[in-house]
C-alpha positions as CSV (number, residue, x, y, z in Angstrom):
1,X,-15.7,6.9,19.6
2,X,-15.2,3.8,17.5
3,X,-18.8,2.2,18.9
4,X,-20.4,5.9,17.7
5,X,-18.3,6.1,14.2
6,X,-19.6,2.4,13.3
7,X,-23.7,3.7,14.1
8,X,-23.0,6.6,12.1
9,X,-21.8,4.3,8.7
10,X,-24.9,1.9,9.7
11,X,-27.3,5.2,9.4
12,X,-25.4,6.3,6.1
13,X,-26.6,2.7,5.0
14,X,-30.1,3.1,6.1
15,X,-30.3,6.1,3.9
16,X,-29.0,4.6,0.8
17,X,-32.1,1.9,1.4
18,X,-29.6,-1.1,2.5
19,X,-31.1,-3.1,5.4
20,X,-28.9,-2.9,8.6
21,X,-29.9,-6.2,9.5
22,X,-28.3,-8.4,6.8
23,X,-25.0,-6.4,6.7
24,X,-24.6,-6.8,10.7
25,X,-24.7,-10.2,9.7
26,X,-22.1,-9.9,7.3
27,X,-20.0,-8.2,10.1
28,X,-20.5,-10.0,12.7
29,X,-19.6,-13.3,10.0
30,X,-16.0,-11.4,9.3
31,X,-15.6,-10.7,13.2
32,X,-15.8,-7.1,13.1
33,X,-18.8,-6.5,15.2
34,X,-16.0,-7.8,18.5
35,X,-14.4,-4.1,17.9
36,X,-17.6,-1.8,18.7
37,X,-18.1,-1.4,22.1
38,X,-15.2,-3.0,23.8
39,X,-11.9,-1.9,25.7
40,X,-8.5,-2.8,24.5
41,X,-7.7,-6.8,25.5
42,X,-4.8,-7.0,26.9
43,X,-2.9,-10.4,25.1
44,X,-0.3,-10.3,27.9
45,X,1.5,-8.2,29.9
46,X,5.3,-7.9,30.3
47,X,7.4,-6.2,32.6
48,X,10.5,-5.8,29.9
49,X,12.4,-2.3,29.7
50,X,14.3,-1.0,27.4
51,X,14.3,2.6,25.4
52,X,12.0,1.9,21.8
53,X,11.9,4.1,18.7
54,X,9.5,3.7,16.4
55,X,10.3,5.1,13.1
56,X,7.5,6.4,11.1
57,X,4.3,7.2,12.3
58,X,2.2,6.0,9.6
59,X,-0.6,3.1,10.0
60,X,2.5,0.5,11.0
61,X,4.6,2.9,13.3
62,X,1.0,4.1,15.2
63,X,-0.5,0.4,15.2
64,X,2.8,-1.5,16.7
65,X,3.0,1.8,19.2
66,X,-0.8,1.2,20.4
67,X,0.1,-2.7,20.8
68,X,3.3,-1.6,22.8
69,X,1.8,0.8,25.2
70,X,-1.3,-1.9,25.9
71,X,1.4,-4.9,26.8
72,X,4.5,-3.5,28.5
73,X,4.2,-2.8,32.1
74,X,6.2,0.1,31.9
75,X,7.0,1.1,28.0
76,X,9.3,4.2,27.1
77,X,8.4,4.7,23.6
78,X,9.3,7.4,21.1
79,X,7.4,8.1,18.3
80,X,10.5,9.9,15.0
81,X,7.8,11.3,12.5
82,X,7.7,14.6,10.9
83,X,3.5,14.8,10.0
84,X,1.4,17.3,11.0
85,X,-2.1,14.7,9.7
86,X,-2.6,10.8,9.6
87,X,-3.6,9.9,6.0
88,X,-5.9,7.2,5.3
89,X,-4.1,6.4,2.3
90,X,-7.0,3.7,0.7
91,X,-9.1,6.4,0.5
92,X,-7.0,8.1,-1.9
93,X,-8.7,6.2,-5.0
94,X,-11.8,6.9,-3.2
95,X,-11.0,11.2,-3.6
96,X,-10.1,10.5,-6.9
97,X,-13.4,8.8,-8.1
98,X,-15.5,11.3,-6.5
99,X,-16.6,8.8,-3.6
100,X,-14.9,10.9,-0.6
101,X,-14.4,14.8,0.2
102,X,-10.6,15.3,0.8
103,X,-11.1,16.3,4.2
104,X,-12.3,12.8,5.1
105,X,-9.1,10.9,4.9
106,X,-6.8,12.5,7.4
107,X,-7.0,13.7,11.4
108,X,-4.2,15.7,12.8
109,X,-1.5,13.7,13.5
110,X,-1.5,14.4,17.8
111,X,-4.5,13.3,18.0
112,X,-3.8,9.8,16.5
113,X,-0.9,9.3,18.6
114,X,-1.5,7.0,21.6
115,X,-1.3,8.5,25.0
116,X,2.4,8.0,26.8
117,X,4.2,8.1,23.5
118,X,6.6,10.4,23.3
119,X,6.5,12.1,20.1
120,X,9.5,13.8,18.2
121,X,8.4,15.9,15.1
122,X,11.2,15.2,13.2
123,X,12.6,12.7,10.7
124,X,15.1,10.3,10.5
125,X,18.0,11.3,8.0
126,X,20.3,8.2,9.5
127,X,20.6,5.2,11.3
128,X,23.4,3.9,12.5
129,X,22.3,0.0,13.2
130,X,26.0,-1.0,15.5
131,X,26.1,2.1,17.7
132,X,22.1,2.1,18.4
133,X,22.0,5.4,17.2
134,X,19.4,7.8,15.0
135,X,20.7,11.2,13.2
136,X,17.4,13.5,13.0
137,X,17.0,16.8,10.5
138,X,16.2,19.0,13.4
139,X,17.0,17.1,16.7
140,X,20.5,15.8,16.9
141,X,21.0,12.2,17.6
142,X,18.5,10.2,19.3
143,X,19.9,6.4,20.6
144,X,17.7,3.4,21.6
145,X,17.9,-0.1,22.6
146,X,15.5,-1.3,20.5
147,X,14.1,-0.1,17.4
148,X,11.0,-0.1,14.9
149,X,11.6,0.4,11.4
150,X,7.9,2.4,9.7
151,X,8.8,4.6,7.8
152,X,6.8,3.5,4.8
153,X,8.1,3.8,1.2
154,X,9.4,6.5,-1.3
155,X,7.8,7.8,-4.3
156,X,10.9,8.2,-6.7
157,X,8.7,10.4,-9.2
158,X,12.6,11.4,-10.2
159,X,12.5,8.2,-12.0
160,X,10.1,9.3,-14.4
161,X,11.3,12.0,-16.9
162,X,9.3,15.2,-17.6
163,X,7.3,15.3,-14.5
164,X,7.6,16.0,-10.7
165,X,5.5,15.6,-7.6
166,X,5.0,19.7,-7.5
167,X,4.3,19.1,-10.8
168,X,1.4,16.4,-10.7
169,X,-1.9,17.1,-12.7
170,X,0.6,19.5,-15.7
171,X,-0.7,18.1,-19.1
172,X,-3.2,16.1,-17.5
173,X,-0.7,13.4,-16.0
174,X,-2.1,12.2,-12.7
175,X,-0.9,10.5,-9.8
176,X,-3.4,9.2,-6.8
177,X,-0.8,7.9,-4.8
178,X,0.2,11.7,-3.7
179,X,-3.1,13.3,-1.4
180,X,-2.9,16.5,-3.7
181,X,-2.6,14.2,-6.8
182,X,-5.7,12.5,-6.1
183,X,-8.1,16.1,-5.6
184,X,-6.5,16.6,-8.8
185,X,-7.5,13.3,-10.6
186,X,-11.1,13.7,-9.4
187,X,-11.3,17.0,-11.4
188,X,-9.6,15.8,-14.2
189,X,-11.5,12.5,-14.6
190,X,-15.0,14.2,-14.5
191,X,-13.3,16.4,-17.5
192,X,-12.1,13.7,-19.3
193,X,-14.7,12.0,-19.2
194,X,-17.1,15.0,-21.0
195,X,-14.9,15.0,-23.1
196,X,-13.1,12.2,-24.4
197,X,-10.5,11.1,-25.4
198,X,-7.9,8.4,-25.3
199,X,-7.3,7.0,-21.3
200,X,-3.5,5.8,-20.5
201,X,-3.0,3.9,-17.1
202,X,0.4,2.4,-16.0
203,X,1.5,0.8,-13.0
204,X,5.6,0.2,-12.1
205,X,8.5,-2.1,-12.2
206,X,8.8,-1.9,-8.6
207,X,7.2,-3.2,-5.7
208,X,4.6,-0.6,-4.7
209,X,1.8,0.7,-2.2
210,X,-1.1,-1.0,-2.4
211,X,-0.8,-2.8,-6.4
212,X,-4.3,-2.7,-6.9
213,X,-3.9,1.1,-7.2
214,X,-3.6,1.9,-10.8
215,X,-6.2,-0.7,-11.6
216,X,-8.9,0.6,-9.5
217,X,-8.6,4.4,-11.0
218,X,-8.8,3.1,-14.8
219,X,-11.7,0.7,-13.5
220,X,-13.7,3.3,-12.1
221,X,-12.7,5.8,-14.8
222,X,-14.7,3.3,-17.7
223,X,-17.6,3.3,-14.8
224,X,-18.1,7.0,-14.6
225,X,-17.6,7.8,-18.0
226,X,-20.9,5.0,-18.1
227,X,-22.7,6.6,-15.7
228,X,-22.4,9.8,-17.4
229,X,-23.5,8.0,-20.7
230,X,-20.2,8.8,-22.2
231,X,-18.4,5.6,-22.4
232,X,-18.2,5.5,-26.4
233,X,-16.0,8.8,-26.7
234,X,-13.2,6.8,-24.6
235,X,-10.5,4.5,-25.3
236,X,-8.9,3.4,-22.3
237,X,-5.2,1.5,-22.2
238,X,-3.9,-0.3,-19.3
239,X,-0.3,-0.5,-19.4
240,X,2.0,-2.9,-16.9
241,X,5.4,-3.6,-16.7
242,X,4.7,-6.7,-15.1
243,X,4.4,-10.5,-17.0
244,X,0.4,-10.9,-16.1
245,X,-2.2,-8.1,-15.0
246,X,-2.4,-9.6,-11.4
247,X,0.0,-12.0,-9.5
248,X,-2.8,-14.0,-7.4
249,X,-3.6,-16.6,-9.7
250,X,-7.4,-16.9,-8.1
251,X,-8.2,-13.5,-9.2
252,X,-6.9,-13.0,-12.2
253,X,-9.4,-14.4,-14.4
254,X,-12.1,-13.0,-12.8
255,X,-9.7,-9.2,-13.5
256,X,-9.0,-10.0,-17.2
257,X,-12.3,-10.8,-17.7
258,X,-13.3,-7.3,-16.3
259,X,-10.8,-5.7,-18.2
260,X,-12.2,-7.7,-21.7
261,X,-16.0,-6.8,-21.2
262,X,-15.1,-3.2,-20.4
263,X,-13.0,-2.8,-23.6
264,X,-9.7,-1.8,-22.2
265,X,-6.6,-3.2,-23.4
266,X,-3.9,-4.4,-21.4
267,X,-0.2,-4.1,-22.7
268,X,2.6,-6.1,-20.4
269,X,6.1,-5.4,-20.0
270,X,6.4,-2.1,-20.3
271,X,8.0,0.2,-17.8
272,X,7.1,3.8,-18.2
273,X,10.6,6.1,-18.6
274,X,8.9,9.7,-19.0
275,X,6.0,12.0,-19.8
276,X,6.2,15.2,-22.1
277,X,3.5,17.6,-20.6
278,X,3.6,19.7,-23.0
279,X,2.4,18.0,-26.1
280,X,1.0,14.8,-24.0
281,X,2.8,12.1,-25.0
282,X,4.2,9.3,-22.7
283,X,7.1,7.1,-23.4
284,X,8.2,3.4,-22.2
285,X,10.4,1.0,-22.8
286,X,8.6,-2.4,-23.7
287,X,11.2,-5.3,-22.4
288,X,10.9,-8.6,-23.5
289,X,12.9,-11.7,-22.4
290,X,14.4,-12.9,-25.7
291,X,17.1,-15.9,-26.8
292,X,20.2,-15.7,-28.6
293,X,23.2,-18.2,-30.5
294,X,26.7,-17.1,-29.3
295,X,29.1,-18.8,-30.5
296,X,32.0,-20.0,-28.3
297,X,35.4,-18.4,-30.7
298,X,37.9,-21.3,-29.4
299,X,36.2,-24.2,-29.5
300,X,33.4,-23.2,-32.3
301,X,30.2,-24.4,-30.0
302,X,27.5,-22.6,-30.2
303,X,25.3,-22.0,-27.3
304,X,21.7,-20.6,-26.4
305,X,21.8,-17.8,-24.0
306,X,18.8,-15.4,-22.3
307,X,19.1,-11.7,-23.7
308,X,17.0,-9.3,-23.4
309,X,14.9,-6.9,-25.8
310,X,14.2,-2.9,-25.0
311,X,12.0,-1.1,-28.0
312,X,11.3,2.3,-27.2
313,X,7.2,3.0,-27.5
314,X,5.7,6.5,-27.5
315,X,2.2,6.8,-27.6
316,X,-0.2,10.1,-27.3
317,X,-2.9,10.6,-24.4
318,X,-5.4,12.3,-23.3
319,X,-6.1,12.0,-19.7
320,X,-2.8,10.0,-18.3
321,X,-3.1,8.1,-14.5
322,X,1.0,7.3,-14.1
323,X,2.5,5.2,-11.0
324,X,6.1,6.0,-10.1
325,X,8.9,3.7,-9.6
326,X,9.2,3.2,-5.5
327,X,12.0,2.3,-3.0
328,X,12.5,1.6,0.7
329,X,13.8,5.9,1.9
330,X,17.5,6.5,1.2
331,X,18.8,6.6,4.7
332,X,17.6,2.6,4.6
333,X,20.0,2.3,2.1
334,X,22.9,4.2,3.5
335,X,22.2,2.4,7.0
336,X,23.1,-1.2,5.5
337,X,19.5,-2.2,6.7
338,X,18.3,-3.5,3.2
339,X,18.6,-6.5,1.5
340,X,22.1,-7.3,-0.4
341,X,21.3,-9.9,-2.8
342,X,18.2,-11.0,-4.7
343,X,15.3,-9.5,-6.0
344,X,14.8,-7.4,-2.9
345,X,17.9,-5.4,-2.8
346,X,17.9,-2.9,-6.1
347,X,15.2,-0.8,-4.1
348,X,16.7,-1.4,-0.3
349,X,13.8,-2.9,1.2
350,X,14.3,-3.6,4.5
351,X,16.1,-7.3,5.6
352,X,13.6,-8.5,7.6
353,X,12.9,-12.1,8.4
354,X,9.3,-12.9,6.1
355,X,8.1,-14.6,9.7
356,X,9.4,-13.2,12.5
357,X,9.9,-9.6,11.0
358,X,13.1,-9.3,12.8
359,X,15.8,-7.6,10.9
360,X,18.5,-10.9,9.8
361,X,21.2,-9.2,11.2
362,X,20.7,-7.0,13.9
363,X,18.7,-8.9,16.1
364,X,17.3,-5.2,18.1
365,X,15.6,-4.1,15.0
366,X,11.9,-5.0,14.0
367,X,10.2,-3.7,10.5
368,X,7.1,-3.7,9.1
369,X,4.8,-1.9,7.1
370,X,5.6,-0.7,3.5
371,X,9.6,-0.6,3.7
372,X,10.0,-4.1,5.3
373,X,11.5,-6.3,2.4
374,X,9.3,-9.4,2.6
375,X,7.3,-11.2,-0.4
376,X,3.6,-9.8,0.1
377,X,1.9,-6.8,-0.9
378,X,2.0,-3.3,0.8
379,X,-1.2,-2.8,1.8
380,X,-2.9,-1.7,5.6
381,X,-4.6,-5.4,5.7
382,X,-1.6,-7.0,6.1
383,X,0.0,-4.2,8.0
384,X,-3.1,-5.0,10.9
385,X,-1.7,-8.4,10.7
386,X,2.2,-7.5,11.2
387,X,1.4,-5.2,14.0
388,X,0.5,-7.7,17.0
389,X,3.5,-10.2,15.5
390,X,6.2,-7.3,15.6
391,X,5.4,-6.1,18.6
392,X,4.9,-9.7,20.7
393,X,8.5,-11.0,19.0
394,X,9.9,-7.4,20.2
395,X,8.6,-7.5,23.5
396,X,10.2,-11.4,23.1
397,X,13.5,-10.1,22.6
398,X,13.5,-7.7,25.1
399,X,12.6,-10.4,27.6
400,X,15.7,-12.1,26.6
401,X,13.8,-14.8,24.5
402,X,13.6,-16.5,21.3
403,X,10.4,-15.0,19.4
404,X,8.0,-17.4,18.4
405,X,5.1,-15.4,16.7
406,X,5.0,-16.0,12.8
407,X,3.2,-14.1,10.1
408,X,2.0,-15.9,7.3
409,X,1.9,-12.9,4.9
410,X,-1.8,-12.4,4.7
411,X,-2.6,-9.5,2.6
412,X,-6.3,-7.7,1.1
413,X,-5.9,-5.5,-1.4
414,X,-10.1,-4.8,-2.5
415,X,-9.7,-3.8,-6.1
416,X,-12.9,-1.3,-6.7
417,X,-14.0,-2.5,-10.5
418,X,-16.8,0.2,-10.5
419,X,-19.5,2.2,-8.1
420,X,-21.0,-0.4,-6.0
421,X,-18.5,-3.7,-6.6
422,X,-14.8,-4.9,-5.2
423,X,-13.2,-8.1,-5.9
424,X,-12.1,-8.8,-2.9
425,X,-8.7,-10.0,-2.7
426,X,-7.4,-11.7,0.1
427,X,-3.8,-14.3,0.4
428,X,-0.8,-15.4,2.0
429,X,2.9,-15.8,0.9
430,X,2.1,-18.6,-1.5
431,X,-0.8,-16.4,-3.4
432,X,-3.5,-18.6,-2.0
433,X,-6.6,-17.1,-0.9
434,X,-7.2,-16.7,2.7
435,X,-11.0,-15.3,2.6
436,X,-12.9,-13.5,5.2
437,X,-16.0,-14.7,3.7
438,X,-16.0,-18.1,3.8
439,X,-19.7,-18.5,2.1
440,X,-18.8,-15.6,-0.3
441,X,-17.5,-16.4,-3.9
442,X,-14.5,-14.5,-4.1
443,X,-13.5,-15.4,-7.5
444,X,-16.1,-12.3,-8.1
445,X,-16.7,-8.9,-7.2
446,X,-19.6,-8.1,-4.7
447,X,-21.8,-5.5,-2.8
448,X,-20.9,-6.3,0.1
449,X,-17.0,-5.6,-0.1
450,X,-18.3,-1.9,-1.5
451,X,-20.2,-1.7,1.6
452,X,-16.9,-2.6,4.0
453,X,-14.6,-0.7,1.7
454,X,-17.0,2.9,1.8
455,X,-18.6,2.5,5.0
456,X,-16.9,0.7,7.7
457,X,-12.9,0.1,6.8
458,X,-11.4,3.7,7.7
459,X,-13.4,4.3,10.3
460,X,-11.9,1.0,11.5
461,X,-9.0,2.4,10.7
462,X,-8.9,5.4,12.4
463,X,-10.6,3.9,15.7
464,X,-9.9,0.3,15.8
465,X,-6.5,-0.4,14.4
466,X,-4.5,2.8,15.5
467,X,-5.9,2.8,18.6
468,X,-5.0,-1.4,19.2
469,X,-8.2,-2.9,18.9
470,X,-7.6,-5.1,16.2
């Protein structure tokens, strides 16, 4: 299947009058071409036992589950997730810029699923981490021995006033990181951009899915409205609540130059606190870290101490693209599971080890994937890298052994910056690039990462990752 998927993107290429020659080339440069056509490698095999559930059955729950079944002898795996379909979830922007049908990004759930997995359709409400032991909705209570925390993030869209998830698209506020949203965003986009109007974009004070996000729908919003030669009736605004527009210091000249030619200003520091709908306004609260005398009444000293500034800024839109605050889910939370201390633990990410991506304190617990509380961006690249690390260091521990397998927190995140280009971003723990390309200048946007971004990664997706093969 994944050998026929990848001639079928190569034909779509030959159409579009791109020779099939020079991207293999490309491909077989990155090391894609060793996915097509073979069977799963077996890295080891181990004859460990012990009862597994995976939580979540999103791109890190399925991946680690493939890479279980492949490598233990004789695996009893069970798959806690309540979806009926298997999202591609970068394809969202992809919907929402008119570049994908809806129906392309998801495949029913069972079919995704890899063969011996046991799979409850349910969802996990509680965990309790000292007894070994999972409350389900529907099911009761499920114990293991050993246990895979996947269950992605939460959208807290009750963090932002005035609006709801039901409620997406109401006074032209969008959201693409919701699969309805983004059908909705297309529409509105190819509206907005007949029209007119004044564009607002905002990202969150959170750590989020995939950060590039809100950049790449306000990017490809000032292409279209080009393309349909009517760039000059819109005034786009890109609003952060972050310090700089990108925290990769490689690629962030390359992005503010982008935004600077296209004529879209960038605000920092403000975190968006509601929408009204109904007369399509949207409010933040612009922070700033300020410095203030206070003055010691005993002794008379005066010292300098941090403070910090909140004005309230309301500003009118047009078309609106908003990013909600996000969180590890509640029952991480309630479970003791997340982090305690530090910039980590206000949103409950997971406590994993940044390496090993063992949980710190119970040593039966592996996490990855969006909820896992280490410094590097939530995106399916570096999930494909967690994947074979969590599941060698689990199979590790259930041999009895210290694990040894480390993750250097890779990450991509391939910001579209219009129809045809993607800065390619690619970098470990320390924000320094780690490119696929080595003879590709990555400080700049380029066909090629289009090409792999359209064509060839979901299908990879789909086939290759889920599935084990890479």
């Amino acid at each position: 299947m994944m050998e026929y998927e990848f001639e079928k993107q190569l034909k779509k290429l030959e159409r579009a009058g791109i020779c099939r020659r020079d991207f293999m080339k490309i491909l077989a440069s990155m090391g894609f071409l060793t996915i097509t056509g073979t069977q799963k490698a077996k890295a080891f095999s181990s004859k460990a036992k012990g009862k597994i559930v995976i939580i979540g059955g999103g791109a890190a729950g399925l991946t680690t589950a493939a890479r279980l079944m492949n490598w233990l002898e004789e695996p009893d795996i069970t798959l806690l997730d309540p979806s009926d379909r298997q999202y591609y979830q970068p394809g969202f922007t992809l919907i929402a810029s008119g570049v994908y049908s809806p129906e392309e990004v998801y495949k029913p759930q069972a079919s995704c699923i890899p063969e011996g997995v046991k799979w409850i359709k349910d969802e996990a409400i509680a965990v309790d981490p000292i007894w070994n032991q999972i409350t389900t909705r529907n099911n009761g209570k499920i114990t293991y021995d050993f246990l895979v925390l996947t269950p992605g993030l939460q959208m807290n869209f009750n963090k932002v006033e005035g609006i709801t998830r039901e409620t997406l698209g109401e006074g032209n506020a969008h959201c693409i990181y919701d699969f309805e949203g983004a059908k909705r965003t297309w529409k509105a986009m190819q509206e907005f951009a007949k029209k007119g109007g004044h564009g607002v974009y905002t990202d969150t004070y959170t750590k989020l899915k995939c950060g590039g996000a809100p950049k790449k729908i306000c990017l490809l919003t000032e292409a279209y409205s080009r393309k349909q030669n009517t760039r000059e009736k819109l005034t786009l605004d890109y609003i952060s609540a972050s310090k700089e527009l990108y925290d990769v210091p490689f690629y962030t000249p390359r992005l503010e130059e982008i935004y600077k030619e296209r004529n879209i200003s960038i605000s920092l520091h403000h975190r968006l606190t509601g929408i009204d709908t109904a007369s399509k306004k949207v409010m933040f609260n612009k922070i700033e870290k300020t410095t203030k005398e206070v003055k010691d009444e005993e002794s008379g000293k005066v010292s300098v101490v941090e403070d910090t500034k909140t004005t309230p800024i309301i500003m009118d839109y047009d078309f609106l693209h908003f990013t909600p605050p996000m969180s590890a889910p509640d029952f991480i939370r309630d479970a003791g599971l997340g982090w305690t201390e530090g910039k980590l633990a206000a949103d409950s990410w997971v406590m994993a080890d940044k390496e090993t991506l063992i949980h710190k304190k119970y040593n039966n617990i592996v996490c990855l994937g969006d909820c896992a509380g280490i410094p590097t961006s939530k995106t399916s690249a570096a999930i494909r890298k967690q994947a074979p690390i969590a599941a060698k260091n689990l199979i590790s521990l259930m041999e009895g052994k210290e694990p040894t397998e480390k993750y250097d927190g890779y990450a991509a995140c391939p910001i579209v910056t219009e129809y045809g280009k993607v800065l390619l971003c690619e970098f470990d723990y320390d924000k320094k690039p780690l490119p696929s390309l080595p003879f590709v200048d990555q400080s700049k946007e380029q066909w090629a990462a289009w090409i792999l971004k359209v064509y060839f990664l979901k299908p990879m997706y789909f086939y290759g990752m889920l599935n084990g093969y890479m």
